[in-house]
FISE-624663 format. One record per atom (N, C-alpha, C): residue in three letters; x, y, z. Coordinates in steps of 0.05 Angstrom, whole numbers, padded with zeros to 5 digits, always signed. Layout:
AlaXYZ/...
//
This chain:
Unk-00518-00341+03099/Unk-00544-00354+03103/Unk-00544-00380+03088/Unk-00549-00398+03099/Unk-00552-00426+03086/Unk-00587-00429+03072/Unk-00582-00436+03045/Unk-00611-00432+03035/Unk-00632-00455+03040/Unk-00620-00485+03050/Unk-00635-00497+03057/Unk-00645-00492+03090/Unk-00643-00482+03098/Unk-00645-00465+03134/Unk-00670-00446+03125/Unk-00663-00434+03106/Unk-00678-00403+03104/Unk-00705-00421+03091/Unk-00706-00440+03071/Unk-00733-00452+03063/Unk-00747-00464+03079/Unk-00734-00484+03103/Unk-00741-00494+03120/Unk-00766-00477+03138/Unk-00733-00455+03153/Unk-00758-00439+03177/Unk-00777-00422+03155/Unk-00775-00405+03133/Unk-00800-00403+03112/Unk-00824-00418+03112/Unk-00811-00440+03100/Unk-00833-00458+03084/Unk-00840-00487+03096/Unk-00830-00488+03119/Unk-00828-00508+03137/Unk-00825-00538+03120/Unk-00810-00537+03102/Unk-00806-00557+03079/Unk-00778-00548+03067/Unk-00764-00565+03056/Unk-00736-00562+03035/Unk-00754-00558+03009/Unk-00781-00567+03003/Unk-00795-00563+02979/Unk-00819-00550+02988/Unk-00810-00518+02972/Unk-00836-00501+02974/Unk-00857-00510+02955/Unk-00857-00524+02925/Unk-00872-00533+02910/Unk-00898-00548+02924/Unk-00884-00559+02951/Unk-00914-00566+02970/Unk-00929-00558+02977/Unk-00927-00536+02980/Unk-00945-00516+02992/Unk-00972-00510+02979/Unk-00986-00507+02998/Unk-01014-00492+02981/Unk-01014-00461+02974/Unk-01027-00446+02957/Unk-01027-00416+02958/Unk-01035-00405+02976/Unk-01055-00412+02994/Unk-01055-00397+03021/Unk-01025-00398+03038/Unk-01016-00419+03040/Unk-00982-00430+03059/Unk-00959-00412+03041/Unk-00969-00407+03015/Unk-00947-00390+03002/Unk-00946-00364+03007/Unk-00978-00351+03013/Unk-00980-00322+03016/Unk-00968-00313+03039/Unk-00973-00339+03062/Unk-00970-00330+03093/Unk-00936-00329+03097/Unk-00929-00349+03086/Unk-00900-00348+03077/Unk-00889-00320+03066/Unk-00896-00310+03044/Unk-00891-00283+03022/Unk-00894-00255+03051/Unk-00916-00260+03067/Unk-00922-00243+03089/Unk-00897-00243+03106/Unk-00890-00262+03119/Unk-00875-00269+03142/Unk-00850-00258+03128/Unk-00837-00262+03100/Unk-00817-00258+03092/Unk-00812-00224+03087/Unk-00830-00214+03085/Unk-00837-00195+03075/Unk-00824-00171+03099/Unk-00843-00184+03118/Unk-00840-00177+03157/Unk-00809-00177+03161/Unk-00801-00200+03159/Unk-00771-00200+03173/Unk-00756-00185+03154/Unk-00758-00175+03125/Unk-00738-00161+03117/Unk-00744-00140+03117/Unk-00762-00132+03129/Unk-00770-00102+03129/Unk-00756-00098+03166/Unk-00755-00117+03185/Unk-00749-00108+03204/Unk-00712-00119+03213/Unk-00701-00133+03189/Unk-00679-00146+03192/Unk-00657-00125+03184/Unk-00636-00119+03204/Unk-00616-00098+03214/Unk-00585-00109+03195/Unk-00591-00129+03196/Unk-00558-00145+03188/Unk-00566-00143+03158/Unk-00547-00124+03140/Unk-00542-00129+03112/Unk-00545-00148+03101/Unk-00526-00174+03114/Unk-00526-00196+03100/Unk-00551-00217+03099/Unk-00567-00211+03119/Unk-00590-00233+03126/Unk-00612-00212+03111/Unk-00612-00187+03106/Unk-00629-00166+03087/Unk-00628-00182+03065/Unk-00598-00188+03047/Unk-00591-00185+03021/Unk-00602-00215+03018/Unk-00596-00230+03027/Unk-00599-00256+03039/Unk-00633-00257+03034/Unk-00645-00251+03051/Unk-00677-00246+03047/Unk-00689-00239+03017/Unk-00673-00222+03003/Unk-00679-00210+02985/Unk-00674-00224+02969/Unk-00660-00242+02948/Unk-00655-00262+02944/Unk-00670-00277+02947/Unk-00674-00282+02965/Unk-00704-00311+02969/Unk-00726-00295+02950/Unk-00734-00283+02969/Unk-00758-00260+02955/Unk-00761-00266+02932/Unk-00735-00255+02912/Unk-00735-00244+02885/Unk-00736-00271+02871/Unk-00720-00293+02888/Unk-00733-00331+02876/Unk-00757-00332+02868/Unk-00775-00315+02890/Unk-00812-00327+02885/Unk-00820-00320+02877/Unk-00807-00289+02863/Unk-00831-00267+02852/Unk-00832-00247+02863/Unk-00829-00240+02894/Unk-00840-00230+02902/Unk-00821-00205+02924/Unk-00796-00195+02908/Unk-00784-00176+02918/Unk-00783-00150+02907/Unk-00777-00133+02927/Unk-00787-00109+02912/Unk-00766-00101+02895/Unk-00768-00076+02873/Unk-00742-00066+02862/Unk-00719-00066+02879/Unk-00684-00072+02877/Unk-00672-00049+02889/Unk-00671-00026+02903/Unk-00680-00014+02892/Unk-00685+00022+02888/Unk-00699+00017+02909/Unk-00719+00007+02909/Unk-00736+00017+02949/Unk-00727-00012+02966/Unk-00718-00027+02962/Unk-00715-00047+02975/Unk-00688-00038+02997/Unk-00670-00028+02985/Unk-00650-00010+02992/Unk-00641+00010+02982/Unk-00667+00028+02996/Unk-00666+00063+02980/Unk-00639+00069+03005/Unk-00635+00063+03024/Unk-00613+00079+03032/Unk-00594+00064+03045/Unk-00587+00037+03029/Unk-00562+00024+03035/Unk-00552+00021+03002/Unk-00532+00047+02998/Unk-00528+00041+02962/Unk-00510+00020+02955/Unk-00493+00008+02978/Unk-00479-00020+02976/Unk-00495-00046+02960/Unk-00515-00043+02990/Unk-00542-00068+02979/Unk-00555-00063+02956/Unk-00560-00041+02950/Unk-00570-00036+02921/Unk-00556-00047+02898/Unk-00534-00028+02899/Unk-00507-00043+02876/Unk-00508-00069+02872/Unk-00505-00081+02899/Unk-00497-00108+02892/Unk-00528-00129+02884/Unk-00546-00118+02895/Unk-00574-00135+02877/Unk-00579-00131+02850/Unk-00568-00103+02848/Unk-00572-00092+02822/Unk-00552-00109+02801/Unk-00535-00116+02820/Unk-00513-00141+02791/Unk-00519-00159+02800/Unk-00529-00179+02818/Unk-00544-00200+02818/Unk-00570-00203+02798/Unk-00579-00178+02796/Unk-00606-00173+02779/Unk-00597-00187+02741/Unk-00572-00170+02740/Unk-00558-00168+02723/Unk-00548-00200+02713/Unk-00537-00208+02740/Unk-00526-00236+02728/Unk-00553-00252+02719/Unk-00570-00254+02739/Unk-00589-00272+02740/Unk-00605-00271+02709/Unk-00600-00251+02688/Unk-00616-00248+02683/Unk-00600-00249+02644/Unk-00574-00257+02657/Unk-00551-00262+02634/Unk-00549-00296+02637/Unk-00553-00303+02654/Unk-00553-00340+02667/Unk-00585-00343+02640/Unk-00612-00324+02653/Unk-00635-00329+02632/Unk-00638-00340+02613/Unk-00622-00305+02594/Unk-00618-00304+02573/Unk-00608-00324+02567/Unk-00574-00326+02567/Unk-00554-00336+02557/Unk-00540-00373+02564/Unk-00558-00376+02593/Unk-00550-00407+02596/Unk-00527-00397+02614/Unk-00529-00421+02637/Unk-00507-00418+02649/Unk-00471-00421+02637/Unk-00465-00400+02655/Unk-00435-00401+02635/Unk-00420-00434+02641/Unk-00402-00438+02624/Unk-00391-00464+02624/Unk-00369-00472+02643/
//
């Protein structure tokens, strides 16, 4: 998934910072929709990822209660993202 594509048809902008909070919620909705009805792993994990950019993805654990691949692997994305935080990007 190309992430300037995915902000685009989202956020109908390369900059979501434009947006109003109403244009963000309807956005957070619509995103919400397609990964709840999106079949392809990669455009799921893909979705999820955006999501988890805005705030607004669910745990792992129910996001993919029964794909334990997709789980694992958000679950160490969770992990990196959150060693990048802490620790500063590695060099």
């Amino acid at each position: 998934m190309d992430l300037d594509q995915l902000l685009r048809h989202y956020f109908g902008a390369a900059d979501p910072d434009t947006l109003s909070p109403d244009a963000l919620e309807a956005v957070r909705e619509r995103m919400a929709i397609d990964f709840g009805v999106a079949r392809d792993p990669s455009r799921r994990f893909a979705l999820w990822t955006l999501m988890d950019a805005f705030g607004f993805a669910p745990p792992p654990a129910d996001a993919f209660a029964k794909e334990p691949e997709l789980r694992a692997a958000a679950d160490r994305y969770l992990d990196a993202a959150y060693r990048v935080e802490r620790d500063g990007a590695p060099d």
